[in-house]
N, C-alpha and C positions, 0 to 999 in steps of 0.2 A: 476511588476512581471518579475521575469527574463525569458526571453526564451534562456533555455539551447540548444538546437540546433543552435543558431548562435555564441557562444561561442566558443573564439580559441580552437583547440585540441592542445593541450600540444605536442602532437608528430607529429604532422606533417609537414612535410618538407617541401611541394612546396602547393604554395598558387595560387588558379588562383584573379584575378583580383577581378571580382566583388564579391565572397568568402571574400579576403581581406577588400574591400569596404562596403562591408554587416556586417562584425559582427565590423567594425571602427565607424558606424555608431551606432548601439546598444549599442557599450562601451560610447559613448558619449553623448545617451541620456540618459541612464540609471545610467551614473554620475552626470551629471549637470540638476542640479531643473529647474523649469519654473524659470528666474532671469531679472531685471532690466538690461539693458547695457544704454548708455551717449555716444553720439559722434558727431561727425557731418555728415548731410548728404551729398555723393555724388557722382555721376554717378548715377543719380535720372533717370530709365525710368520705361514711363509706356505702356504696352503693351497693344492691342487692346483689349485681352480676361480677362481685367480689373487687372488684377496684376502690384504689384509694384516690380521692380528689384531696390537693390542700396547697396550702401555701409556705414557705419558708421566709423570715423575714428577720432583718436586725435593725438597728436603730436607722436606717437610712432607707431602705428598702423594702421589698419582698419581691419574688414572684410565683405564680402558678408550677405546681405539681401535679404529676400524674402517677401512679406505680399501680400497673397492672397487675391481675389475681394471680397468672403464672410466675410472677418476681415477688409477689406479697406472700406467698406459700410457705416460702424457704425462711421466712423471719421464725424468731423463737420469743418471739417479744409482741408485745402490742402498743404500738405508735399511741400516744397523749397528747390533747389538747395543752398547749404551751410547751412541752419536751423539746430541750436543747438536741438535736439529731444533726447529721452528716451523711449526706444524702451522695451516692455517684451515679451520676443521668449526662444527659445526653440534651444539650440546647438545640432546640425544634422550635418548629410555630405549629399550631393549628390550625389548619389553612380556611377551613368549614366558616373561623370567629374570627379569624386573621390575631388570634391569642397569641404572646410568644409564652414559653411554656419549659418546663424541663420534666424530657422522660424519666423517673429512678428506677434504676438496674437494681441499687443496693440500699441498704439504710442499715446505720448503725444510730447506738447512742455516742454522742460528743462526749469526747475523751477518749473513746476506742481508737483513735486513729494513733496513738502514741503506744498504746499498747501492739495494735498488729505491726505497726512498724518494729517493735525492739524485736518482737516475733520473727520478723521477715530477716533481720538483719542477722540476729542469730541462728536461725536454720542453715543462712546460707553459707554462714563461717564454718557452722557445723559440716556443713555438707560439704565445705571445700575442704576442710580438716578428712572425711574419709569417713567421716562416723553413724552414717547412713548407708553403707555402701553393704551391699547383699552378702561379698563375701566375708565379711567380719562378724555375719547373723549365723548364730547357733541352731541347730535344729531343732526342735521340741521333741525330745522322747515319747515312743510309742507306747508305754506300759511304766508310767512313774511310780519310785516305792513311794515318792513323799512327797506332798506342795504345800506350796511355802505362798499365801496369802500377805502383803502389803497394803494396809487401808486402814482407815479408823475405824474403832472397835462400836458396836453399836448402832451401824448405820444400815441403810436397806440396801446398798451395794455388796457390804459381805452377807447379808442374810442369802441372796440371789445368788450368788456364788457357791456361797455352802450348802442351800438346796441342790444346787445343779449339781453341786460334787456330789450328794447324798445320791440324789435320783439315779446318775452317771455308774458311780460304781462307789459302793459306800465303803469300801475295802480298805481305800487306800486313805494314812492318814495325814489330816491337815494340818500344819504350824503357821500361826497370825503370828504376823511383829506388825505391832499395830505403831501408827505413825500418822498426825492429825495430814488431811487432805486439802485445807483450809484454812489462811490467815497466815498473821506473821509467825515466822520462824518454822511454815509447815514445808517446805523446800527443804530445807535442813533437817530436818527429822524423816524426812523421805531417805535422802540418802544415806543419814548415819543406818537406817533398818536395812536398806540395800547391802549397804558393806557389813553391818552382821548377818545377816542371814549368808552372804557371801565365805563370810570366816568361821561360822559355822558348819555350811557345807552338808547340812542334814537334808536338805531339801534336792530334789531334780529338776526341777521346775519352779518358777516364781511367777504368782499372777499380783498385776500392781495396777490397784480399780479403785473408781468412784462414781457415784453416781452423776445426773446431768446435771449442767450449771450454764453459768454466764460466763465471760473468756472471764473475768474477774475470781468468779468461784476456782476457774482449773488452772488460775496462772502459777500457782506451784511447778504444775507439771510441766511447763514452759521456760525454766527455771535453767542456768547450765549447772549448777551442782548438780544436777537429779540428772540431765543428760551425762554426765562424768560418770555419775556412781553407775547409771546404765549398762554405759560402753565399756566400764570396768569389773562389770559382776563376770565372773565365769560361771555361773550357770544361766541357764535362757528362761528371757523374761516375757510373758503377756502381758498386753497392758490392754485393760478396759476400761475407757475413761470416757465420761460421759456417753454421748447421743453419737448415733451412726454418722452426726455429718460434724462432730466436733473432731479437730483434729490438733493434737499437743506436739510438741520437740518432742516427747519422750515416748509418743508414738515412730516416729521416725526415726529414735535411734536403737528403740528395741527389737528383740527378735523376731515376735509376731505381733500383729495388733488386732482386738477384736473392737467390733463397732458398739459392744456393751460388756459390762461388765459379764452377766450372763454367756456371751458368746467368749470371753475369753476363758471362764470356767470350763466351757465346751470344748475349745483347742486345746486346753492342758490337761485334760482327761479323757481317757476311753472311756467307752458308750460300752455300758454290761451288756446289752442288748445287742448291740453290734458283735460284741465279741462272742456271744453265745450261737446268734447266727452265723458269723465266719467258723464258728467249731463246730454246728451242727452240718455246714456245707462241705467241712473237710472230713466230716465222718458220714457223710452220705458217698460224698466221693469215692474215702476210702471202701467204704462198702459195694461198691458197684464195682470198684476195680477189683476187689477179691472176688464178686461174684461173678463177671466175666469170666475171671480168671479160673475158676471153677467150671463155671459152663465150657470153656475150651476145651480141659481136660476132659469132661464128660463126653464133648462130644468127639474126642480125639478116642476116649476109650469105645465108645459107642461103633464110630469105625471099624475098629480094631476087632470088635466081637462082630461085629457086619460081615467082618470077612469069612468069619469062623463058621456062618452058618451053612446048613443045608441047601443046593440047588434047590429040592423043591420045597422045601419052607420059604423059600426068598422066592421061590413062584408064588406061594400061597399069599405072601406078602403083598406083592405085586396085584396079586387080581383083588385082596380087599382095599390096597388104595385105589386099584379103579371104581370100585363100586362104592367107595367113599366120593371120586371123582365125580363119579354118574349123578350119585346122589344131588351133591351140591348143583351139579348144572342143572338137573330136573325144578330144583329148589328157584334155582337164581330165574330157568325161563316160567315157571309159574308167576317169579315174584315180579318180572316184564310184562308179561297177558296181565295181571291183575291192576298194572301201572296202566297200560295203556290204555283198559279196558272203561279205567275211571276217568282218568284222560277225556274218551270219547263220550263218556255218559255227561261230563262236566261241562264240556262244550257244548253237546246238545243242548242239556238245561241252559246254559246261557243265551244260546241262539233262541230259545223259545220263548225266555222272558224280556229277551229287546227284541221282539215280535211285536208290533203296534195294534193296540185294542182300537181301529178306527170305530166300531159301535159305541163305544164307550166314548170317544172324544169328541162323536156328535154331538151324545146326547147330553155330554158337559156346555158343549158348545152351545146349543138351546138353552139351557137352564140358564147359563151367561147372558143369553140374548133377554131372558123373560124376566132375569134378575134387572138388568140395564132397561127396558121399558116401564118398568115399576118404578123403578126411581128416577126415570124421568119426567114422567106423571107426577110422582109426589112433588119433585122441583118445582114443577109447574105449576101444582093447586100453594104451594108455600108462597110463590112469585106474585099471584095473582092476589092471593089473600092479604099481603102485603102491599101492592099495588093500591088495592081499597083503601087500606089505613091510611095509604099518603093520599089519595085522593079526599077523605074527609076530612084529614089534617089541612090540606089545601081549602075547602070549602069554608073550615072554620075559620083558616087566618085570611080570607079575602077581604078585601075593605070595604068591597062596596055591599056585600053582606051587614057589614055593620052601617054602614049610612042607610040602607033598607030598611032598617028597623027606625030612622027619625035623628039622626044625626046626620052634621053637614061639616064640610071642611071649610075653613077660612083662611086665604092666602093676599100677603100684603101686593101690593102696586109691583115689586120685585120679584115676586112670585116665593117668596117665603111664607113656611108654615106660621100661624100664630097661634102662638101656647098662651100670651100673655098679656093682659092689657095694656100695659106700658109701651110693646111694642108697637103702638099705635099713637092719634091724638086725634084729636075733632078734625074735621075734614078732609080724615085720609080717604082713602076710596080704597075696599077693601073687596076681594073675591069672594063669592062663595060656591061653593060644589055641593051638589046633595046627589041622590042615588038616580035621579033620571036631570041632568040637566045643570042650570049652574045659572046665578046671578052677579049684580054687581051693585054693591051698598055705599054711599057716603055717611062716615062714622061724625054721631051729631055727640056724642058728650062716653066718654070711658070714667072707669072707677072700680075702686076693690070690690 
């Protein structure tokens, strides 16, 4: 939207500064789109309150960059001195320097942009093909006999994995078809293990993981053979592939996605703990409902013999729940007097210690008064004894103290001091000062 008020005025003639700065700044965000720039990075610093300053620059050019700490966060990488990058920002000015400037939103390395493109292009054929679509996604079974593990053998993504399953429920067992995650031909070895574990058909579940990387490390899984063999396995697939904020084709054509390997381990298994409390809550339950259901009967037979009894047994009845009745309320208004009893004592005590000791805050009072004359006394013997010092420091540097003793000052026809012979010559006429009085000499011969 434009904002007409920072827009030049056509007629007007003198511009102050940041006026000028302010709507340069608007013309040139409001022409230039959010856009890719390419260059190289450098005068790379990073300041303490987390921002990046630098420049971008190719054989013709550069300009200034900014990427603030909340867009620096989300890198998984750390920017270098000279590093080929591709930067997407926002052309700005600085109005403060009148700098022109580019904000970065993003930063990759140079060469990533050919990769997220083939990325983008292929999700979206995928996507138009149906192969993402919620209803073609299998459920994940509640209680699996068997999971079926895809990932290379050796690596700390299936260790994390096979912990979780150990920890989860150690019960149920595991089959690896192991398949490199990584490099040439590892796409293709992906999917041949998809389609046998498929044609095997041992497993209920497939979880298909690796640990984190660079889009370079997980472009396997990016891959449309491995989206094919995906969307064609019949049994339901996890996938845990790298870091919570990586995201692959072959997450979005499988059934569930976990943000780690570990978390897909978690979706494809029950939790023994979980399961132990859901069976201890259904056999609490059930026990309560039989023991209601008991108490019912009890008190339905209980009735039943209620009725059977004697009038005056069921008097007798009657007068020991009253005197059961007597009792409690004798109880309960004891247990009222002795409430309120303390109540009243407790208030007392309060009201009598925010009672004001005025004897006592006089005689504080004096003591403050006697404390505050004492030390203003001493202030005053400190002031005065100090007063002396500078009074004798004054006596000693006076000057005419020192011409008292038999020195005399000499000052030329100018009235300058003379320190030195030179400054004179025969026939000057020269002043002189001593401690009572003062003459005046003509200079008949000077010398060292």
């Amino acid at each position: 939207m434009t904002d007409h008020n920072l827009l030049p005025e056509p007629k007007k003639i003198l511009w102050r500064v940041s006026e000028l700065n302010r709507n340069a700044r608007v013309i040139l965000e409001q022409t230039f789109p959010l856009l890719w720039v390419s260059g190289e990075i450098s005068n790379l610093k990073r300041y303490p309150s987390g921002h990046w300053y630098f420049s971008l620059k190719d054989d013709g050019a550069q300009v200034r960059c900014v990427m603030f700490r909340h867009k620096n966060l989300y890198l998984d990488w750390i920017p270098q001195e000279g590093m080929q990058v591709e930067a997407q920002a926002l052309v700005t000015l600085y109005e403060a320097r009148g700098e022109f400037q580019l904000t970065v939103e993003q930063l990759r390395r140079a060469g990533l942009g050919a990769l997220f493109e083939a990325f983008e292009r292929l999700k979206a054929r995928l996507q138009q093909e149906g192969l993402f679509s919620p209803e073609y996604k299998q459920p994940l079974p509640r209680f699996p006999r068997q999971i079926g593990i895809i990932t290379s053998p050796n690596t700390a993504a299936l260790r994390d994995v096979l912990t979780t399953l150990q920890l989860r429920l150690p019960s149920i067992p595991v089959v690896i078809y192991p398949a490199p995650v990584q490099g040439e031909g590892s796409a293709a070895a992906i999917a041949t293990a998809l389609r046998t574990a498929a044609a095997r058909g041992e497993c209920d579940v497939l979880i298909l993981c690796r640990g984190g990387g660079s889009i370079e490390d997980l472009w396997a899984f990016n891959e449309e053979i491995v989206a094919r063999a995906i969307a064609a396995c019949p049994i339901p697939i996890v996938t845990g592939i790298g870091h919570e904020t990586d995201f692959t084709i072959a997450d979005f054509v499988a059934d569930a996605r976990a943000p780690t390997p570990t978390g897909a381990a978690q979706l494809a298994s029950p939790d023994r703990q979980a399961i132990l409390h859901r069976l201890q809550y259904w056999l609490h339950r059930l026990q309560q409902t039989m023991e209601r259901h008991i108490e019912r009967r009890m008190q339905a037979t209980d009735l039943l013999a209620h009725r059977l009894i004697h009038p005056g047994e069921r008097i007798r009845h009657q007068q020991m729940h009253l005197l059961q009745l007597r009792g409690r309320l004798q109880n309960a208004w004891n247990r009222q007097v002795e409430i309120r009893t303390w109540r009243i004592e407790e208030t007392g005590r309060r009201i009598h210690s925010a009672k004001p000791d005025i004897q006592a805050g006089i005689r504080h009072q004096q003591e403050l008064a006697a404390r505050l004359q004492r030390a203003m006394a001493h202030r005053l013997e400190n002031l005065q004894f100090k007063l002396r010092q500078q009074q004798q420091h004054l006596i000693h540097l006076d000057p005419k103290a020192v011409l008292a003793r038999g020195y005399s000052i000499a000052y030329t026809a100018r009235g300058d001091i003379l320190h030195d012979s030179r400054q004179t010559r025969a026939g000057d006429n020269v002043r002189l000062v001593f401690a009572s009085g003062w003459a005046k000499a003509d200079i008949t011969e000077t010398g060292e």
